[in-house]
KOLTIBA-480538 format. One record per atom (N, C-alpha, C, O): x, y, z; residue number from 1; residue in one letter; atom name. Coordinates in Angstrom, 1 decimal. Example, Ala and Ser with C-alpha at 12.3 -4.5 7.8 and 13.67 -1.06 7.14 Angstrom:
BEGIN
+--------+--------+--------+-----+------+------+
|     px |     py |     pz |  nr | rest | atom |
+--------+--------+--------+-----+------+------+
|   13.2 |   -5.7 |    7.8 |   1 |    A |    N |
|   12.3 |   -4.5 |    7.8 |   1 |    A |   CA |
|   13.2 |   -3.3 |    7.8 |   1 |    A |    C |
|   14.2 |   -3.3 |    8.5 |   1 |    A |    O |
|   12.8 |   -2.2 |    7.1 |   2 |    S |    N |
|   13.7 |   -1.1 |    7.1 |   2 |    S |   CA |
|   12.9 |    0.0 |    7.9 |   2 |    S |    C |
|   13.4 |    1.1 |    8.0 |   2 |    S |    O |
+--------+--------+--------+-----+------+------+
# end
This chain:
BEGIN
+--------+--------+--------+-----+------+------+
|     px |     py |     pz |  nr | rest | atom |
+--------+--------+--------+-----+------+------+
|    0.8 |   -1.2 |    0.0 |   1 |    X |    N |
|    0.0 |    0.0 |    0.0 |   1 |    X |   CA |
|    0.9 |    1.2 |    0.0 |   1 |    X |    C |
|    1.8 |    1.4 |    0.8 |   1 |    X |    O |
|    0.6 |    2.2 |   -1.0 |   2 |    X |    N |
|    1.3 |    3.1 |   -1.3 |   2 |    X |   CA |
|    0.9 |    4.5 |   -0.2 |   2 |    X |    C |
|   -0.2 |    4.8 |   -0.1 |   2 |    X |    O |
|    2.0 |    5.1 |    0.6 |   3 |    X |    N |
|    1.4 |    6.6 |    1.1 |   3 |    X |   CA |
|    1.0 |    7.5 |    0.3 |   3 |    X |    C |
|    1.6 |    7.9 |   -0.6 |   3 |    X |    O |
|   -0.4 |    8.2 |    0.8 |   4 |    X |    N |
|   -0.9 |    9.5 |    0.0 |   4 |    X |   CA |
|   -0.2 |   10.5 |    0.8 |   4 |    X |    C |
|   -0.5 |   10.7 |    2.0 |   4 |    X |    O |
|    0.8 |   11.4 |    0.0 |   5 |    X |    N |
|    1.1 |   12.7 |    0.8 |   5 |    X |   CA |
|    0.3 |   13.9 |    1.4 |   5 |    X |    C |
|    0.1 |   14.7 |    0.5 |   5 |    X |    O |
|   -0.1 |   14.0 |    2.3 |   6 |    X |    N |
|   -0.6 |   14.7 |    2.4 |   6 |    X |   CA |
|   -0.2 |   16.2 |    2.9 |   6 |    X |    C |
|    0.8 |   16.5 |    3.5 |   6 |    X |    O |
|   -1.4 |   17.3 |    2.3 |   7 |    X |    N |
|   -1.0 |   19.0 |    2.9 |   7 |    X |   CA |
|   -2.1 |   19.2 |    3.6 |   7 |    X |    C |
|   -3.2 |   18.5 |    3.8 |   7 |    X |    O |
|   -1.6 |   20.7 |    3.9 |   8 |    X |    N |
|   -2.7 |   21.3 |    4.8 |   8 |    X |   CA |
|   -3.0 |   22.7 |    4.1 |   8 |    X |    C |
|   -2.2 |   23.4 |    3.5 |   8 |    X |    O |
|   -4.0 |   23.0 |    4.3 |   9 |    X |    N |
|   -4.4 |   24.5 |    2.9 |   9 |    X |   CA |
|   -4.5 |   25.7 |    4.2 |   9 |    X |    C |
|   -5.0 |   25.6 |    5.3 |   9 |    X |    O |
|   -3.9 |   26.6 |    3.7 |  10 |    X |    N |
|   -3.5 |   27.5 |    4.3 |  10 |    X |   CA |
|   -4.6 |   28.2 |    4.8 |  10 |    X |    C |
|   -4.6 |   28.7 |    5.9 |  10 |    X |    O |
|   -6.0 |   28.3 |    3.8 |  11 |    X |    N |
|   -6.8 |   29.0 |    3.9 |  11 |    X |   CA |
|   -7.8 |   28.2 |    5.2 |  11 |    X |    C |
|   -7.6 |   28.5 |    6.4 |  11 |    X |    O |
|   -8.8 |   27.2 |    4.8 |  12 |    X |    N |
|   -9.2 |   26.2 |    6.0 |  12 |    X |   CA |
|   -8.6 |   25.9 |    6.8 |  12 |    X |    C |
|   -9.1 |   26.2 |    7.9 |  12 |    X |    O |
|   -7.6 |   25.4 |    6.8 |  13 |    X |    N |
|   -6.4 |   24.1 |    7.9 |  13 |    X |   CA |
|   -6.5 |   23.2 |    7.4 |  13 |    X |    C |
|   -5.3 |   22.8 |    7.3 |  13 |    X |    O |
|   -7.8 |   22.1 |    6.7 |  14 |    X |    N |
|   -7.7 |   21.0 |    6.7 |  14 |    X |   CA |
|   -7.1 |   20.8 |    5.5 |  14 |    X |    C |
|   -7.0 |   21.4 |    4.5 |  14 |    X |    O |
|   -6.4 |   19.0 |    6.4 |  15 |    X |    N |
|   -5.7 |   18.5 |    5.8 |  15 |    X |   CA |
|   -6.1 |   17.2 |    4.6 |  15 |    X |    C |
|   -7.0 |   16.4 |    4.8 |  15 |    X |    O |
|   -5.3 |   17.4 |    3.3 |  16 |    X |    N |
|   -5.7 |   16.8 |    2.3 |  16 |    X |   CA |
|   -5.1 |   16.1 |    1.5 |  16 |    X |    C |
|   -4.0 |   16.4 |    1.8 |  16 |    X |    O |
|   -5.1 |   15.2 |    0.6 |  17 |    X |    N |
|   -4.1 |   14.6 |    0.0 |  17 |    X |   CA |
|   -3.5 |   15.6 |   -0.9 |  17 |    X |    C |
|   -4.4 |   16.3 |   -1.4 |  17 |    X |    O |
|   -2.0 |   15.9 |   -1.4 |  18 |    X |    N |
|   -1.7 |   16.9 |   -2.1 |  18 |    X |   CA |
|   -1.7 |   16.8 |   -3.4 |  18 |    X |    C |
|   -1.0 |   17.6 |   -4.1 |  18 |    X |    O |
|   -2.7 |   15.6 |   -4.2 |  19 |    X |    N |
|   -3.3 |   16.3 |   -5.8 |  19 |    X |   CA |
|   -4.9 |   17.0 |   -5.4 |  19 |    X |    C |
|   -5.6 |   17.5 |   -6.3 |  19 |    X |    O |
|   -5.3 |   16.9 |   -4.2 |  20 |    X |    N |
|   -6.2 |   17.7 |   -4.3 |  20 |    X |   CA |
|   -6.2 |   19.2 |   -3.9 |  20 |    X |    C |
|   -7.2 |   19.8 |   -3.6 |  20 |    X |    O |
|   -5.1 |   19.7 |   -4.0 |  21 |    X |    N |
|   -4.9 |   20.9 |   -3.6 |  21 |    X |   CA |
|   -4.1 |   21.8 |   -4.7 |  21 |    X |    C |
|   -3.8 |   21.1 |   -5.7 |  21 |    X |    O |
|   -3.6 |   23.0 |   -4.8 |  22 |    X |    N |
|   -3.3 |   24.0 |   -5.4 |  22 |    X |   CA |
|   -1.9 |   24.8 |   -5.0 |  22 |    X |    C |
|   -2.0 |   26.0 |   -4.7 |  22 |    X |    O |
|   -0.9 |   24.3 |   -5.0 |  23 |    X |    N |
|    0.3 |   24.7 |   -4.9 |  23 |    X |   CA |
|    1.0 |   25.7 |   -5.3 |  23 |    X |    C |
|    1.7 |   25.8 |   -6.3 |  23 |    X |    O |
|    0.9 |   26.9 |   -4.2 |  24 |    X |    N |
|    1.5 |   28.5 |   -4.7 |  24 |    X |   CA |
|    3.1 |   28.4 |   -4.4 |  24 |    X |    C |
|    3.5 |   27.8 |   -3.4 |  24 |    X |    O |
|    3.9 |   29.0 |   -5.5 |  25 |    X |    N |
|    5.0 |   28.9 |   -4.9 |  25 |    X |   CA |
|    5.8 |   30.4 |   -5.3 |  25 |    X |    C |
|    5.4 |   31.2 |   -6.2 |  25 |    X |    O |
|    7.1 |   30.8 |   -4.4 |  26 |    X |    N |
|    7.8 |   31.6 |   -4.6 |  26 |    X |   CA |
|    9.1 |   31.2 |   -5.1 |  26 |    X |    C |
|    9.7 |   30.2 |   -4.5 |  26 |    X |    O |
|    9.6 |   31.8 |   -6.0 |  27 |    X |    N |
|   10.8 |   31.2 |   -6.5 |  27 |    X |   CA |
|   11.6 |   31.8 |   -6.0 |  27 |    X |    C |
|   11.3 |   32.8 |   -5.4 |  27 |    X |    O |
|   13.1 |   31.4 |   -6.3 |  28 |    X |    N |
|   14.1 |   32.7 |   -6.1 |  28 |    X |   CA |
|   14.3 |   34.5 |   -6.4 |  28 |    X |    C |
|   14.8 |   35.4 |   -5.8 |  28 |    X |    O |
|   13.5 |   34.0 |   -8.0 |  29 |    X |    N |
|   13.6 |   35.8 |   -8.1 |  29 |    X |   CA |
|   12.3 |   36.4 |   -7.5 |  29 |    X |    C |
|   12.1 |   37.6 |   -7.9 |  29 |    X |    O |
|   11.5 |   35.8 |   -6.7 |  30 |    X |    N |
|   10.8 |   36.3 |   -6.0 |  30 |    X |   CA |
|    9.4 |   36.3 |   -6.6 |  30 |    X |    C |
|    8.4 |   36.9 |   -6.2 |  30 |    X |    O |
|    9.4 |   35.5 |   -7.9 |  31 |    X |    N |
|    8.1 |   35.7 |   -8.5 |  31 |    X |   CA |
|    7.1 |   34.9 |   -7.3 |  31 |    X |    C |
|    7.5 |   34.3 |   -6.4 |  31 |    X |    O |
|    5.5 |   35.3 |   -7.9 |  32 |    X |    N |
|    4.6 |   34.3 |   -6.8 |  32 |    X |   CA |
|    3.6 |   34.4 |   -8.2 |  32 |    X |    C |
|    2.9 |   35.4 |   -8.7 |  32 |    X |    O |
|    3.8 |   32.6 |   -8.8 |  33 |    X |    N |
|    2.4 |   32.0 |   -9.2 |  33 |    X |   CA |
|    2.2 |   30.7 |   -9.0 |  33 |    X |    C |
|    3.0 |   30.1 |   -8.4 |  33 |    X |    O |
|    0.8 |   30.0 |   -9.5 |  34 |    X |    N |
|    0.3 |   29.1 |   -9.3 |  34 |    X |   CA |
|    1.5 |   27.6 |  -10.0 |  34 |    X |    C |
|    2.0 |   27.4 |  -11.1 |  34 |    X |    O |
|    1.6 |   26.8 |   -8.9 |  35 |    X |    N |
|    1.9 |   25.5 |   -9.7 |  35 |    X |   CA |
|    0.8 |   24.3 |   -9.7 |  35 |    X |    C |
|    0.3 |   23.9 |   -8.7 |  35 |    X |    O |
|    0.7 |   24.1 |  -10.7 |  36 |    X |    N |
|   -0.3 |   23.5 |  -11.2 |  36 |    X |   CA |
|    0.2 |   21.8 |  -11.5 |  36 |    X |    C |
|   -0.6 |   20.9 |  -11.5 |  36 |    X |    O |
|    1.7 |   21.7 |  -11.7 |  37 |    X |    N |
|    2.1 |   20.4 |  -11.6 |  37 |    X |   CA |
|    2.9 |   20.3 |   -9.9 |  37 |    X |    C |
|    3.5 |   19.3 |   -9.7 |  37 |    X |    O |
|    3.0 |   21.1 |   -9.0 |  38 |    X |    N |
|    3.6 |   20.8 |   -8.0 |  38 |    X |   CA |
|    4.7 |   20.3 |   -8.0 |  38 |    X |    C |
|    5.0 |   19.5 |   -7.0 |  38 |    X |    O |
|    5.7 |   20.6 |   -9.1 |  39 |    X |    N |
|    7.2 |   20.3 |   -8.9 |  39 |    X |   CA |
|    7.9 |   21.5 |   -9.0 |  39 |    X |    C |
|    9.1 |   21.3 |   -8.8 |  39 |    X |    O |
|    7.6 |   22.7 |   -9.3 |  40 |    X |    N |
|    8.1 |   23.4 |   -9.2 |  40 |    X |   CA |
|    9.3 |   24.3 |   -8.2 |  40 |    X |    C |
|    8.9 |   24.6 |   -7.1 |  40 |    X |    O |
|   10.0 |   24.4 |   -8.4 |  41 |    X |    N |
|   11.5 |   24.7 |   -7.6 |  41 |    X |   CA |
|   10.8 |   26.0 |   -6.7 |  41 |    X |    C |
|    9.9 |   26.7 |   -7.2 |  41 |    X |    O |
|   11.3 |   26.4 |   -5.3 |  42 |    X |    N |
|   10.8 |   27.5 |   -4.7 |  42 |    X |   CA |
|   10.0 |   27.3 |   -3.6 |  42 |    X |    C |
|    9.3 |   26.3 |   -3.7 |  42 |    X |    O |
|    9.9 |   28.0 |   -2.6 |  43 |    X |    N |
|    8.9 |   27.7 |   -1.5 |  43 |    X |   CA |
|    7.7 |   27.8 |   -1.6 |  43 |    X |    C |
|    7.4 |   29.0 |   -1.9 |  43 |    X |    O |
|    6.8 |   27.0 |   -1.4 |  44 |    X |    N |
|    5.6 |   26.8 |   -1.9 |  44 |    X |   CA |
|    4.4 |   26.4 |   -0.9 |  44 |    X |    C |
|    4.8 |   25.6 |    0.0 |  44 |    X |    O |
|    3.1 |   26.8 |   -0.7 |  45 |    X |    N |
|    2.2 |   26.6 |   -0.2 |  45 |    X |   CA |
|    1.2 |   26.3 |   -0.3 |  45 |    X |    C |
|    0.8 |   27.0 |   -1.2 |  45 |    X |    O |
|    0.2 |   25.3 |    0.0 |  46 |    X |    N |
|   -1.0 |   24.8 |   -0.4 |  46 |    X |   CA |
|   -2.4 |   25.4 |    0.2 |  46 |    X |    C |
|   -2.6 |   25.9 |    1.3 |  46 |    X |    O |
|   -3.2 |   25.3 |   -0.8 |  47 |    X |    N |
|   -4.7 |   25.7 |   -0.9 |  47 |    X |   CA |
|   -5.6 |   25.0 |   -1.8 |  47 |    X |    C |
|   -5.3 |   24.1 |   -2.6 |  47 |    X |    O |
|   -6.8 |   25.4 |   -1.3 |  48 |    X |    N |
|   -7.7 |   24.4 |   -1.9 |  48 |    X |   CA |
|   -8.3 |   24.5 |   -3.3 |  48 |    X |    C |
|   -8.2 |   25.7 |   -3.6 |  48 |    X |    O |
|   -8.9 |   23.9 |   -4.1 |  49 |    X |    N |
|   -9.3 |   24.6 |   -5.4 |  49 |    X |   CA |
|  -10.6 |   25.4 |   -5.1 |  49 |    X |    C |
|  -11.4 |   25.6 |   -6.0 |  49 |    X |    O |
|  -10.9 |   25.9 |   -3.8 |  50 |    X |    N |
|  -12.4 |   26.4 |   -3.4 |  50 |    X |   CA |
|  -12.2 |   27.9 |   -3.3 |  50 |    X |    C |
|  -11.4 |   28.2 |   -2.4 |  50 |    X |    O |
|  -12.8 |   28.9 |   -4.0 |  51 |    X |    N |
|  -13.0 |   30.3 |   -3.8 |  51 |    X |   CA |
|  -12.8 |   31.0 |   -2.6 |  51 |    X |    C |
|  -12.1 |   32.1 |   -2.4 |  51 |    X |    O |
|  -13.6 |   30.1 |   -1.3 |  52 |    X |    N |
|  -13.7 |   30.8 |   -0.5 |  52 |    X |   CA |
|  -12.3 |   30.4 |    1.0 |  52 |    X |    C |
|  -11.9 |   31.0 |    2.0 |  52 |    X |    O |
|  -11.9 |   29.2 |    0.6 |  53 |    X |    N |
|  -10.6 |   29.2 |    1.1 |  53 |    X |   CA |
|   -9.6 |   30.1 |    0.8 |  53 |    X |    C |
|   -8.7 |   30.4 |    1.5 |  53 |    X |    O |
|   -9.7 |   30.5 |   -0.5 |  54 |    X |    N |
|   -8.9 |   31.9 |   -1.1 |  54 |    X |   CA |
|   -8.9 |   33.0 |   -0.7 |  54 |    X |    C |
|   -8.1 |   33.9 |   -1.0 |  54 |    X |    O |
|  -10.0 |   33.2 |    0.0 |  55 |    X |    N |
|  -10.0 |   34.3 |    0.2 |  55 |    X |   CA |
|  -10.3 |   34.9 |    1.4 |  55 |    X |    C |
|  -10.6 |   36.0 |    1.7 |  55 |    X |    O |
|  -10.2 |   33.6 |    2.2 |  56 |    X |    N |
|   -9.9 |   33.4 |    3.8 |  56 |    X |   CA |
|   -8.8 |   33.2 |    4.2 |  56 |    X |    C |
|   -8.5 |   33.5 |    5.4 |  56 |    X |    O |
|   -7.8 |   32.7 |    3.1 |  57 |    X |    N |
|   -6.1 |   32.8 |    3.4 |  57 |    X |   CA |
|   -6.1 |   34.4 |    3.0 |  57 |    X |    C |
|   -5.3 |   34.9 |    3.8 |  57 |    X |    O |
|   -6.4 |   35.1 |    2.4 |  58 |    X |    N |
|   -6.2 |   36.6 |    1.9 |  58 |    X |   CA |
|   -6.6 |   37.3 |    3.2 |  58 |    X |    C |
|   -6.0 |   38.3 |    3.5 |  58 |    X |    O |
|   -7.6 |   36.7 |    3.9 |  59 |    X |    N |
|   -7.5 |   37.8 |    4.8 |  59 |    X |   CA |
|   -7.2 |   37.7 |    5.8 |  59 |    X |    C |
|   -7.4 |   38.7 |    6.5 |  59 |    X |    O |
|   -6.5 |   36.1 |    6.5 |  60 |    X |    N |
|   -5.8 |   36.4 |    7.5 |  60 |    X |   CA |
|   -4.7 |   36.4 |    7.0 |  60 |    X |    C |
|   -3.7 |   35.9 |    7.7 |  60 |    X |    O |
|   -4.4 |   37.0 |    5.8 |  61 |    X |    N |
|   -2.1 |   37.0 |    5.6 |  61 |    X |   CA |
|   -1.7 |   35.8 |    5.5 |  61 |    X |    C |
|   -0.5 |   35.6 |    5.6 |  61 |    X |    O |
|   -2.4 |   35.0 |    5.3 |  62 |    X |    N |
|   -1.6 |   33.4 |    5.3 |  62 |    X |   CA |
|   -0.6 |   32.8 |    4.7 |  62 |    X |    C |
|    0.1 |   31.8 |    5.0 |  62 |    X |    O |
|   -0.5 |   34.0 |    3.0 |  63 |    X |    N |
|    0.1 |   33.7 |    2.0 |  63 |    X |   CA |
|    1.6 |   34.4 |    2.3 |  63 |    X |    C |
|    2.7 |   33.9 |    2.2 |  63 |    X |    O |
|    1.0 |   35.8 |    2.7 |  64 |    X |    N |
|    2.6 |   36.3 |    3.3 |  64 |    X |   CA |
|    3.6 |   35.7 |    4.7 |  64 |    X |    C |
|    4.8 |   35.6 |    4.9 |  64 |    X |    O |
|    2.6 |   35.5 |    5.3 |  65 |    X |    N |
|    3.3 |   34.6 |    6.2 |  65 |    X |   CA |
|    4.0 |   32.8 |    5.6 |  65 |    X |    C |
|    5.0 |   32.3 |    6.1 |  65 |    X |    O |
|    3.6 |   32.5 |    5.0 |  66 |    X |    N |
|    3.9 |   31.4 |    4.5 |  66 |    X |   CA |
|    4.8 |   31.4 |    3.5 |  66 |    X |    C |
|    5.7 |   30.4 |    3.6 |  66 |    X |    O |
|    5.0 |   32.3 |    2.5 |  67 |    X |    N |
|    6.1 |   32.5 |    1.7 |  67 |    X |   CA |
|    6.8 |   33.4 |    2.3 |  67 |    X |    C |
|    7.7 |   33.7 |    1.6 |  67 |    X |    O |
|    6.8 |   34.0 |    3.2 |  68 |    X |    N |
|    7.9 |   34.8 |    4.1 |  68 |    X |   CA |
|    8.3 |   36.1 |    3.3 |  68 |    X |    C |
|    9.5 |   36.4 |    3.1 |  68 |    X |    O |
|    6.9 |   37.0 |    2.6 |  69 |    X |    N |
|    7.0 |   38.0 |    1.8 |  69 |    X |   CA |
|    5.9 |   38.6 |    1.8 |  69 |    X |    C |
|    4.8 |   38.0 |    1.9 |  69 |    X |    O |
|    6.1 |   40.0 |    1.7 |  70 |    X |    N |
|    5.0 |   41.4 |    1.5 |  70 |    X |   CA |
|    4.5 |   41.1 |   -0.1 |  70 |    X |    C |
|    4.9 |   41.7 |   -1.1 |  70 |    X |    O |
|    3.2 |   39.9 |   -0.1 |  71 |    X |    N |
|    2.3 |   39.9 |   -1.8 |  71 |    X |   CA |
|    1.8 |   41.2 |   -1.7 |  71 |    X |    C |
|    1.3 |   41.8 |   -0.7 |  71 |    X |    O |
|    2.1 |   41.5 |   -3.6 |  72 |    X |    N |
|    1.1 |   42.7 |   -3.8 |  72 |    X |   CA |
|   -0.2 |   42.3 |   -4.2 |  72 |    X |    C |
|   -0.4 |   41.2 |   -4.8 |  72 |    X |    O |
|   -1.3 |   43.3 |   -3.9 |  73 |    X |    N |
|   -2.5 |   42.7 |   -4.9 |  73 |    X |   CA |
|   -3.2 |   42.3 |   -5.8 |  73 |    X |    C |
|   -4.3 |   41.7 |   -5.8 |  73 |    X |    O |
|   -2.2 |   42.9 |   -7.0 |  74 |    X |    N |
|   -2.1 |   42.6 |   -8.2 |  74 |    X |   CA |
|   -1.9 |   41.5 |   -8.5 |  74 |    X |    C |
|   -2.3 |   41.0 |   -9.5 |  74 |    X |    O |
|   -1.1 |   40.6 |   -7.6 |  75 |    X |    N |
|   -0.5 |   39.7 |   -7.9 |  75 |    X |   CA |
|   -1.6 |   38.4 |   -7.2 |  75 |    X |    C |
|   -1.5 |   37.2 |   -7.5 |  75 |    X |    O |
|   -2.7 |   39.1 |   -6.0 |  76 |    X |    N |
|   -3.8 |   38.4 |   -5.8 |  76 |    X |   CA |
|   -5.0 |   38.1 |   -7.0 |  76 |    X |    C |
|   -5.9 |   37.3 |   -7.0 |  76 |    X |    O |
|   -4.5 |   39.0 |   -7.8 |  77 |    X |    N |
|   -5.8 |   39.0 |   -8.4 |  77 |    X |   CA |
|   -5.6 |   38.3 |   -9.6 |  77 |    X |    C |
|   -6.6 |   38.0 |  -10.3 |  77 |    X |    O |
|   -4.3 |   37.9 |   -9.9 |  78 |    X |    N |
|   -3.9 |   37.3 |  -11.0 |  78 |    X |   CA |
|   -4.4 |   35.4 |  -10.4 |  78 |    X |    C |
|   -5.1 |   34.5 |  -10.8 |  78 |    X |    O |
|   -3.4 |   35.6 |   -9.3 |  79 |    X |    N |
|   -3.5 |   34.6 |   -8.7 |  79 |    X |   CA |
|   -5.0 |   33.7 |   -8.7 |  79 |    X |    C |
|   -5.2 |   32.6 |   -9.0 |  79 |    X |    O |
|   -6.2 |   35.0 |   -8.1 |  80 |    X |    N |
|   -7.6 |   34.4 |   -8.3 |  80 |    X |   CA |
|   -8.2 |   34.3 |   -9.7 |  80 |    X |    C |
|   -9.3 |   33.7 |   -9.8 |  80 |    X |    O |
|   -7.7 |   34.8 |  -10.6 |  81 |    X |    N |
|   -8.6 |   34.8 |  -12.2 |  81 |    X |   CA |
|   -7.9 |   33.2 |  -12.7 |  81 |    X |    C |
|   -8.7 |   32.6 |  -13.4 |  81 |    X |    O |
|   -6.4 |   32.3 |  -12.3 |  82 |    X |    N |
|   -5.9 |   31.4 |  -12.2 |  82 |    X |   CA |
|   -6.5 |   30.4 |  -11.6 |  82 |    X |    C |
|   -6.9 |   29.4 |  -12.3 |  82 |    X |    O |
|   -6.5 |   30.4 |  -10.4 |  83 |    X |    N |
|   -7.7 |   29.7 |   -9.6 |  83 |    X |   CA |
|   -8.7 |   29.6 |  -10.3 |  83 |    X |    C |
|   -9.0 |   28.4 |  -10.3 |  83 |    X |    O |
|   -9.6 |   30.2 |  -10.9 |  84 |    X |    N |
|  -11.0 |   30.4 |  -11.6 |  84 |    X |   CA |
|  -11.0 |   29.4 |  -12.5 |  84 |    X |    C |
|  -11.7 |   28.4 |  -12.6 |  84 |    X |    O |
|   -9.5 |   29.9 |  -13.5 |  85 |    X |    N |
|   -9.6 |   29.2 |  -14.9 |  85 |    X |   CA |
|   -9.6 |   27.4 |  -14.6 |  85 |    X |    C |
|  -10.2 |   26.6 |  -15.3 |  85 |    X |    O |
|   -8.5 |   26.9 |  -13.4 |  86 |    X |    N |
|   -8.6 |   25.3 |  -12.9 |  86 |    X |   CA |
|   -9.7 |   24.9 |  -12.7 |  86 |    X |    C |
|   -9.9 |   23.7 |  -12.7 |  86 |    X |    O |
|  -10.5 |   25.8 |  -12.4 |  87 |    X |    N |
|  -12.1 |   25.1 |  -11.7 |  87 |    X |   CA |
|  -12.7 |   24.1 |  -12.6 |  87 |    X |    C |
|  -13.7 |   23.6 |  -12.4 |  87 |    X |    O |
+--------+--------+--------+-----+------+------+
# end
């Protein structure tokens, strides 16, 4: 029997297996977008594919706290029209 890795989404808490989740990551040059295949190089955070977990991590800071950086909003909003298009 194989282990399911599991994460925790920043926005709810609960914990999930991590293809059901949504992997934000920060790279070195500091960019912040969606990884969508979850191998991407960079420190990275999980969330759920659900709207309103998005936007319950947005308002307690969860995302800045978790990538250990001041997000701009622009860069929220790109982030949620991304989120949209996975649904």
């Amino acid at each position: 029997m194989k282990k399911i890795p599991m994460r925790k989404c920043i926005g709810c808490g609960d914990q999930k297996p991590k293809r059901e989740l949504i992997r934000v990551v920060k790279n070195k040059d500091g960019e912040i977008f969606l990884d969508l295949t979850g191998k991407a190089n960079g420190r990275g955070t999980y969330i759920c594919k659900d709207r309103k977990c998005f936007d319950l991590a947005i308002k307690k800071n969860a995302f800045n706290r978790a990538l250990e950086c001041k997000i701009d909003d622009s860069i929220f909003e790109a982030l949620k029209e991304r989120l949209e298009e996975s649904e």
